[in-house]
C-alpha positions in Angstrom: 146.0 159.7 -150.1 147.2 163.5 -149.0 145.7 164.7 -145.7 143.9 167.8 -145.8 145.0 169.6 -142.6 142.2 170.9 -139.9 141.8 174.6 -140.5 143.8 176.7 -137.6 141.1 177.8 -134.6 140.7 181.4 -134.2 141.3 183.3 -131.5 138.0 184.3 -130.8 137.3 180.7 -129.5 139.4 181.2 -126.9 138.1 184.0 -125.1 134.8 182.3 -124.1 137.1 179.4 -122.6 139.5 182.0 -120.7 136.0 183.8 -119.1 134.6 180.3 -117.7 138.0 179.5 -115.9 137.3 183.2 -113.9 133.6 183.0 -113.9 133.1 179.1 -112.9 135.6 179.8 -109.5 134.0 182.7 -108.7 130.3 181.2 -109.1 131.8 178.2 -107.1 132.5 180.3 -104.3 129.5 182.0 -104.4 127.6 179.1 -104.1 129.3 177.3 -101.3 129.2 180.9 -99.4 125.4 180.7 -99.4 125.0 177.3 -99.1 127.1 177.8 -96.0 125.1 180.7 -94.7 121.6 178.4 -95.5 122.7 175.7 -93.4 124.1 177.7 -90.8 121.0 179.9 -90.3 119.3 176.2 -90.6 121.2 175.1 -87.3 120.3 178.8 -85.7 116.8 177.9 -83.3 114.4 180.4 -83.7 113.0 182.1 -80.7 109.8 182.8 -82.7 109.0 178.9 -82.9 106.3 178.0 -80.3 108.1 174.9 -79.2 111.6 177.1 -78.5 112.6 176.2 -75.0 109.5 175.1 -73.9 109.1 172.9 -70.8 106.9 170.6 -72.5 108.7 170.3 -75.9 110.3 167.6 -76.9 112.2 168.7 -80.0 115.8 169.6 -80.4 114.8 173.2 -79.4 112.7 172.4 -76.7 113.3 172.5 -72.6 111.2 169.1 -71.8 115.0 167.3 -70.3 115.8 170.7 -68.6 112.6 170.8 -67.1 112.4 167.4 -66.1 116.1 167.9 -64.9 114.7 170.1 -62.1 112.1 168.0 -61.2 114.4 165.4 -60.2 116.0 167.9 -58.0 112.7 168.8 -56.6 112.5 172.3 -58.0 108.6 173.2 -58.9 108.3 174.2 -62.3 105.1 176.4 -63.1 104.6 177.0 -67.3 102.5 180.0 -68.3 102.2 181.5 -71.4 100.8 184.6 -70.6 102.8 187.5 -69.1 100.2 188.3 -66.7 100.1 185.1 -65.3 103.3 184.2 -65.2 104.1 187.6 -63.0 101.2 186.8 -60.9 102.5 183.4 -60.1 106.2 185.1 -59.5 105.4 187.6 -56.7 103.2 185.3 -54.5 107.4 184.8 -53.1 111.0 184.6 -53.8 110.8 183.5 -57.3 112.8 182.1 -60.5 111.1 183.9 -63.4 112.8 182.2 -66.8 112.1 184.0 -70.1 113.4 181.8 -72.7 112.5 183.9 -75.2 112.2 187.9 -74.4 112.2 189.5 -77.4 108.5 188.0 -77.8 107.4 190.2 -74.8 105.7 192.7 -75.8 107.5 196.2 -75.3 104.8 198.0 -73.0 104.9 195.1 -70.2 108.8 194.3 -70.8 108.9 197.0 -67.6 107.1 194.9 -65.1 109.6 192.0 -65.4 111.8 193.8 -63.7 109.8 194.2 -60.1 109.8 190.9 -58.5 110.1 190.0 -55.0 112.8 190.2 -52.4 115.2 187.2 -52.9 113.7 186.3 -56.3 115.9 185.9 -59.6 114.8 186.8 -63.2 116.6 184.7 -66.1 116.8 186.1 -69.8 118.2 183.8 -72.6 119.8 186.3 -75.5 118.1 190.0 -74.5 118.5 191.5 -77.7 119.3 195.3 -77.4 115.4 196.5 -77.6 114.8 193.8 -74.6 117.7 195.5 -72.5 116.9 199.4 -73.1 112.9 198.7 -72.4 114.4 197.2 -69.4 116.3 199.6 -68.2 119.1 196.8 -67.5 122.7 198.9 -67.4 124.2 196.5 -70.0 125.2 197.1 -73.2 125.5 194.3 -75.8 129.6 194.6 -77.0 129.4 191.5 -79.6 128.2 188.6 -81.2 130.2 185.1 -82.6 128.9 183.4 -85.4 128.5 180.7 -83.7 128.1 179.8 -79.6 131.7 179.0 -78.3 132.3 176.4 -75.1 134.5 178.0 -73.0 136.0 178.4 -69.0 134.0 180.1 -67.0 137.0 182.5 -66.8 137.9 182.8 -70.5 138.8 186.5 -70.6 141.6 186.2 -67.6 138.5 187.2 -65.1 137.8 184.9 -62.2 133.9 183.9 -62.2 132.5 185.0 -59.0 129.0 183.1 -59.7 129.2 179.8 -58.1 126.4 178.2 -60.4 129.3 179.0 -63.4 132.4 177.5 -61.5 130.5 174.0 -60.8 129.6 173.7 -64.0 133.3 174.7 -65.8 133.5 174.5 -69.3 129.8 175.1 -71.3 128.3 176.8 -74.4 127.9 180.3 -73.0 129.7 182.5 -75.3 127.6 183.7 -78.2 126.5 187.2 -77.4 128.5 188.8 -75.1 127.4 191.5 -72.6 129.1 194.0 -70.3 127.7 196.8 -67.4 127.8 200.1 -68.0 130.6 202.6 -66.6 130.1 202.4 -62.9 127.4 199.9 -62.5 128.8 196.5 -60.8 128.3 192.7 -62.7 129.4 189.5 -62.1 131.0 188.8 -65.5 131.7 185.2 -67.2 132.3 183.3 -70.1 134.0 186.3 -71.7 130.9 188.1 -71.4 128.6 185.4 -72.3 127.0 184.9 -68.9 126.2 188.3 -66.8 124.6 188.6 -63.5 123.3 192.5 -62.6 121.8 193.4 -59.1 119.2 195.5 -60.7 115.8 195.7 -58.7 116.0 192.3 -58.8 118.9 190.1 -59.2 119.1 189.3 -62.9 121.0 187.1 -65.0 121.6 187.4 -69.0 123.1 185.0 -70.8 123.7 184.9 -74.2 123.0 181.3 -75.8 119.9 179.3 -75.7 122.4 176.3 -76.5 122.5 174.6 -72.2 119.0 175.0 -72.1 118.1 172.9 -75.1 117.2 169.4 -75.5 120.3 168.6 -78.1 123.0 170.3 -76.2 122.0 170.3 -72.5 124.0 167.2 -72.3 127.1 168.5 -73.7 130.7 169.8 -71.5 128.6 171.4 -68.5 125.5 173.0 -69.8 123.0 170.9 -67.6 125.0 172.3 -64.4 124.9 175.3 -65.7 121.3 175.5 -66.7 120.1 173.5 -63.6 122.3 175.8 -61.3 120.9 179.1 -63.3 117.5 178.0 -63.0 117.6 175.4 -60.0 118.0 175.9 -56.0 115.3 176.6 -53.3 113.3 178.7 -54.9 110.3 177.3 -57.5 110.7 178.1 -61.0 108.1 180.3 -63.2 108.6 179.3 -67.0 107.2 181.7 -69.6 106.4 179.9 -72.4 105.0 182.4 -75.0 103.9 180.6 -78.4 104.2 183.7 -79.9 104.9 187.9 -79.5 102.5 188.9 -76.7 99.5 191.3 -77.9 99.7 194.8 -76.0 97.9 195.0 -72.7 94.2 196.2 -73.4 91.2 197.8 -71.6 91.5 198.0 -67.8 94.8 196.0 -67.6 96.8 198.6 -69.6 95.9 200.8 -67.1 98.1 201.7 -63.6 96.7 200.1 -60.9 97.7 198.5 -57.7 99.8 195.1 -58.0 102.1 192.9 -56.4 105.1 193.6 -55.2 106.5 197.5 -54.0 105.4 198.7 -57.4 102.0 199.7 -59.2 102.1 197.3 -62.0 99.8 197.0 -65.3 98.1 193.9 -64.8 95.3 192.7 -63.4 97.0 189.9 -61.3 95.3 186.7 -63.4 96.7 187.8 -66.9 93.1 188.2 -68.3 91.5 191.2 -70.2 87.6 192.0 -70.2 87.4 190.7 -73.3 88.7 186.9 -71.9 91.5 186.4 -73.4 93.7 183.7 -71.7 96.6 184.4 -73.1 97.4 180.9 -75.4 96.0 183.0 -78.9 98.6 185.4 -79.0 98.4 188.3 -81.6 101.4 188.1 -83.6 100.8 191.3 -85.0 101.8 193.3 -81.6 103.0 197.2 -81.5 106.3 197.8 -82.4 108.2 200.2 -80.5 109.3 203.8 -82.3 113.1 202.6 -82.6 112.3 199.1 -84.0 113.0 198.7 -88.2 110.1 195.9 -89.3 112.0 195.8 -92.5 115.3 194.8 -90.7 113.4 192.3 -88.6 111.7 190.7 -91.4 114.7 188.9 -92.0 117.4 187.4 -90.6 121.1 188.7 -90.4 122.7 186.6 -92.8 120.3 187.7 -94.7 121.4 190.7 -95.0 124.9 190.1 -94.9 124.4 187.5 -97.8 123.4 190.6 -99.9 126.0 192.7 -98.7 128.6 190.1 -100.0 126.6 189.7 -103.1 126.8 193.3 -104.1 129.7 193.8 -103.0 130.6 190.8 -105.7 128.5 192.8 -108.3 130.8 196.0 -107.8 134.1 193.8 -107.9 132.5 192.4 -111.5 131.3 195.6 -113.0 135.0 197.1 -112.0 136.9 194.3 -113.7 134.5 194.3 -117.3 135.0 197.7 -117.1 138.9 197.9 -117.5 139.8 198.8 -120.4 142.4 196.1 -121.1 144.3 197.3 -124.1 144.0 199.8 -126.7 140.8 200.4 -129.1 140.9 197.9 -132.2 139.8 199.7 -135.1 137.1 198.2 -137.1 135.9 199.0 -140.6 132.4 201.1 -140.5 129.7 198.5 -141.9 128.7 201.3 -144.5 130.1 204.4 -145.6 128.0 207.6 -144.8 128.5 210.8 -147.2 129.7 213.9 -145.4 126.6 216.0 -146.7 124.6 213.1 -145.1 126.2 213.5 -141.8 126.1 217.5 -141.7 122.4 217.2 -142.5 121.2 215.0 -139.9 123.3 216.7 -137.3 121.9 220.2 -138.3 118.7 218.4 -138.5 119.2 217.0 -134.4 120.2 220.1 -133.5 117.1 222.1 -135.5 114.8 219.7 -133.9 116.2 220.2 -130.4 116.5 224.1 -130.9 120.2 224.1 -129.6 120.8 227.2 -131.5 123.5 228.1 -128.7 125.2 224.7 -129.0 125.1 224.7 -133.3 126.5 228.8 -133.5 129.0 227.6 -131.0 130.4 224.4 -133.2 130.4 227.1 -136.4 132.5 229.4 -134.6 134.6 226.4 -133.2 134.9 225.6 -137.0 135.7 228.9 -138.2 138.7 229.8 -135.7 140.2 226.3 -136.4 140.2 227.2 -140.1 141.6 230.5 -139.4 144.7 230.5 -136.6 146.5 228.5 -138.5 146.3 230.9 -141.4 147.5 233.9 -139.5 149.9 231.8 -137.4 148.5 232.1 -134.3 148.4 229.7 -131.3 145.3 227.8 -130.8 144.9 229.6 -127.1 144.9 233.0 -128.4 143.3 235.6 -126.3 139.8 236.5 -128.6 141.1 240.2 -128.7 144.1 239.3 -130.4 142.2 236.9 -132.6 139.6 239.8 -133.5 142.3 242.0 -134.2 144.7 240.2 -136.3 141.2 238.8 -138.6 140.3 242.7 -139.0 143.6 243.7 -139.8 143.5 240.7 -142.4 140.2 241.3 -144.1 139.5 245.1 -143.3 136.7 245.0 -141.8 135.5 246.6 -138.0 137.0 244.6 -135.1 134.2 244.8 -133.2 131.9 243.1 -135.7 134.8 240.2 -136.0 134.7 239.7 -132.3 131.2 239.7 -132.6 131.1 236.8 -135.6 133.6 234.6 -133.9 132.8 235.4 -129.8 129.4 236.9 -129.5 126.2 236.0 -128.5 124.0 232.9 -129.2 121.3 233.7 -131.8 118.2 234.1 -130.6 116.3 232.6 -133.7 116.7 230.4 -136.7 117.0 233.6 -139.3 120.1 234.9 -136.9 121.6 231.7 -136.8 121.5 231.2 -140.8 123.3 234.6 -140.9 125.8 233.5 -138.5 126.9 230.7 -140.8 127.0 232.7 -143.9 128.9 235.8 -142.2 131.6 233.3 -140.8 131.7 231.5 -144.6 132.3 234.5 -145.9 135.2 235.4 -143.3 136.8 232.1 -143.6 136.6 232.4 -147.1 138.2 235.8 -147.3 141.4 234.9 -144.7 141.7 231.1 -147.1 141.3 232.6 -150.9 142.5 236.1 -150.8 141.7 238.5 -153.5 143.7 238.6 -156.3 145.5 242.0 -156.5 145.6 242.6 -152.8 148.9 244.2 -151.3 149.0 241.6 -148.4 
């Protein structure tokens, strides 16, 4: 019994398999870049949580070991979650005022954290750049890692001068880095990580939340560092916010004698006529002028991820958009008659009244039909065409210049004469009479 061999595969079958071994790498990659971004911005806290660095939260995020850290070295630790309050409680004396979370502060009373007393120390945990400028710190953010670095206290080649820093050596301190402006001084550390500005009060910036929190305070020297931050002979104020502070209303928004060397905008207790103690915060709290709500609706890998993704988009339409050989021909489906096509494109150009764009194709017609006839170059000068057509046919050069480079018709009548003028011409140069001399 004769085998009957498999007919041969076409090519075409091919093609699909040749696209999935580009396409399936390329979606691979895709896929483990965002599920890398997901899981990263997974790992990120969020300051906006209301157990982020709290004192009294015992979650991954939270403060409760850093607090009770300082309680075992006999520091007082005071948790407010109102602004007013926790400024009150600051500048009854030399004072630690911690804000975990500053970018929750609302924008109007970022101002007053500034005016503390003599001897008192104000500690902010990754001061965005709208926390800095309402400020008035003279730092300017110069960088952020992906993710927080441990390093030396003097990992740029710079010896620490803050003493906390040196006792605790090697910690996670390096995420966003910070630097003093031109002419301002700063004890500078962890490559920029850790910044302490005399300012009207001394303040210290660091950039990482990660020695503060329960899940990494115990890791290299983050609980010296934190402790010695936060820690010595003064009592420590920690502003817990649950959520962005509302904007100071009725008296309290207005100037009026507080504590301190400074007329402050609160009213001492942190309470507005309306009663408001400060633990329902409105979350929907006036933005300042410079602040994008679109841009702060999401994250930044966010916004990077869709960078990447159209910038994947681009690199796909560029590459199915190369023109990888020549055309193929292909065999029309159905043959169209010439009359057919002549009518429907007279009949496009009738319906769009392109009068201009149908006289200029019948005189683009007529002059290819008649150069080659009197041997002249197909970027003759019109002149020369009008005159060697005239001296052809006989008739007035001007009216030949007209016919084949004149003006667009202004109506249907001038353009049917057009056509029959420049049949007539074309007809005269192609089938001369019989008889004629030339």
């Amino acid at each position: 019994m004769t085998a009957v061999p498999a007919p041969p595969r076409p090519a075409a079958a091919a093609r699909p398999r040749r696209r999935h071994r580009l396409l399936i790498p390329l979606a691979v990659a895709v896929l483990l870049i965002v599920a890398t971004l997901v899981l990263h911005a997974v790992d990120q806290p969020d300051p906006d949580d209301p157990g982020f660095l709290s004192p009294v939260a015992t979650g991954d995020d939270g403060g409760s070991r850093l607090a009770a850290a300082l309680r075992d070295q006999g520091v007082p630790v005071r948790r407010e979650t109102d602004t007013g309050r926790a400024l009150a409680a600051a500048r009854t004396g030399p004072t630690t005022l911690f804000v975990p979370a500053p970018g929750l502060v609302h924008p109007t009373t970022l101002d007053e954290l500034g005016y503390l007393p003599p001897g008192s120390r104000l500690v902010l945990v990754d001061p965005s750049r709208r926390v800095v400028d309402g400020l008035g710190l003279p730092l300017r953010l110069t960088g952020r890692r992906w993710a927080t670095r441990v390093s030396a206290p003097d990992a740029d080649g710079r010896p620490c001068p803050l003493p906390e820093a040196a006792r605790a050596g090697a910690a996670a301190a390096d995420r966003q880095r910070y630097a003093a402006r031109p002419g301002r001084p700063a004890a500078r550390c962890y490559a920029g990580g850790l910044v302490r500005v005399p300012w009207r009060t001394e303040v210290v910036v660091i950039g990482a939340s990660d020695p503060f929190r329960n899940d990494r305070i115990d890791e290299g020297g983050n609980r010296d560092l934190a402790t010695g931050l936060l820690g010595g002979a003064r009592p420590v104020v920690w502003l817990d916010l649950p959520g962005p502070a509302p904007a100071p209303t009725g008296p309290s928004a207005s100037p009026t004698p507080g504590d301190g060397d400074r007329p402050g905008r609160g009213t001492g207790d942190g309470r507005d006529p309306a009663g408001s103690d400060g633990r329902e915060q409105d979350r929907a709290g006036e933005r300042p002028p410079w602040d994008n709500p679109l841009w702060d609706a999401f994250p930044a890998w966010f916004w990077a991820l869709l960078a990447q993704l159209a910038l994947a988009g681009l690199l796909v339409l560029l590459w199915r958009a190369r023109r990888l050989g020549p055309p193929v021909p292909e065999p029309l489906p159905v043959t169209v008659r010439s009359a057919e096509t002549v009518l429907g494109r007279a009949r496009l150009y009738q319906r769009a009244g392109a009068r201009d764009s149908a006289a200029e194709t019948l005189r683009a017609a007529a002059r290819d039909r008649l150069l080659p006839r009197l041997n002249l170059p197909a970027d003759a000068a019109p002149a020369e065409v009008a005159a060697r057509v005239a001296a052809y046919t006989g008739d007035d050069p001007d009216r030949v210049a007209e016919l084949l480079h004149g003006a667009a018709p202004e109506n249907d009548q001038e353009l049917l004469a057009l056509a029959r003028d420049l049949d007539a011409l074309t007809r005269t140069v192609a089938h001369p009479t019989e008889g004629d001399p030339r």
